[in-house]
C-alpha positions as CSV (number, residue, x, y, z in Angstrom):
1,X,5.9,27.2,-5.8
2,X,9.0,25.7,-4.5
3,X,12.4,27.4,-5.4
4,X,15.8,25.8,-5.0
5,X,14.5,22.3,-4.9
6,X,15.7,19.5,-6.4
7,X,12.8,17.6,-7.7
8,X,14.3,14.1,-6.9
9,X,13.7,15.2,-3.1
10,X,10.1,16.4,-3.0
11,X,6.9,15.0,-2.8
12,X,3.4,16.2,-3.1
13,X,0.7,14.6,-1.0
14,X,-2.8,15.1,-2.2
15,X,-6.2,13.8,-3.0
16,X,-6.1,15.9,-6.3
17,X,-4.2,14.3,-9.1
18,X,-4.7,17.7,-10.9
19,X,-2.2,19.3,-7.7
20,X,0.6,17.5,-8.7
21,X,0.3,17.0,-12.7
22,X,2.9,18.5,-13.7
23,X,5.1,16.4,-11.5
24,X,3.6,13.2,-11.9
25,X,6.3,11.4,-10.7
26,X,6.7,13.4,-7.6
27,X,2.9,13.0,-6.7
28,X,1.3,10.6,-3.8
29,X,-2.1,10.4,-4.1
30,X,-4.4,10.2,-1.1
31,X,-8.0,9.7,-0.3
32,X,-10.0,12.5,1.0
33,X,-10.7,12.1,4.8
34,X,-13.9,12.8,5.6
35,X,-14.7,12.4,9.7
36,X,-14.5,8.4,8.9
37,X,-12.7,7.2,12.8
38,X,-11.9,4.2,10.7
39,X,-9.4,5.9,8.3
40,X,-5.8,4.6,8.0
41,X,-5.1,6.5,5.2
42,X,-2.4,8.3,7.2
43,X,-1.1,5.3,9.0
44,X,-0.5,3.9,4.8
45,X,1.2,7.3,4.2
46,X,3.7,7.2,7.3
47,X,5.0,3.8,5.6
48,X,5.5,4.8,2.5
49,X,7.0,7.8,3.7
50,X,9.5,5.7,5.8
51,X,10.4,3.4,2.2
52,X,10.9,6.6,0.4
53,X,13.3,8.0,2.7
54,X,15.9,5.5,1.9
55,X,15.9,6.4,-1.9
56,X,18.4,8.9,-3.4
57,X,15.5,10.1,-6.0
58,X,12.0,9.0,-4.5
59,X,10.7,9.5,-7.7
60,X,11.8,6.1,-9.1
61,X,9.8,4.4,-6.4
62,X,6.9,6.6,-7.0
63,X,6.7,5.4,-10.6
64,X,6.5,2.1,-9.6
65,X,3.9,2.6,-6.9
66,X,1.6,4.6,-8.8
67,X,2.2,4.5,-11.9
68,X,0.5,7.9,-12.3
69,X,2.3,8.7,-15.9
70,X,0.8,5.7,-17.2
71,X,-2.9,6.2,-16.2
72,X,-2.4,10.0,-17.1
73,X,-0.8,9.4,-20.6
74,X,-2.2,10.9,-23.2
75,X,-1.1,12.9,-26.1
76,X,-2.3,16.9,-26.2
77,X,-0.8,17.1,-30.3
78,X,-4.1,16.4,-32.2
79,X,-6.2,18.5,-29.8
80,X,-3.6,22.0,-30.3
């Protein structure tokens, strides 16, 4: 839980959609590392870290990346 945060400035890095799917737009999926030497999933993350920091709300670049709310979009209405 983050307090006093302005949701334009945070990210959340994970290999679990379901971690950040309330904040789609602030999410950055990841791969799960799993002892492989040959990984660069990390090296991928620094640069994309280094775009974002230029950004005034990283969130608009993240929505173009990933386009997370547009794989995740569904309607919950005719399941309540």
């Amino acid at each position: 839980m983050f307090k006093n945060r302005d949701l334009k400035d945070l990210i959340i890095v994970d290999n679990a959609v379901y971690s950040f799917g309330a904040q789609l737009a602030n999410g950055v999926p990841i791969t799960p590392f799993k002892d492989d030497k040959e990984d660069r999933e990390f090296e991928y993350l620094q640069n994309y870290l280094n775009i974002l920091k230029d950004y005034d709300d990283m969130r608009e670049l993240n929505k173009e990346a990933f386009k997370m709310e547009q794989v995740y979009q569904f309607k919950l209405e005719p399941y309540i």
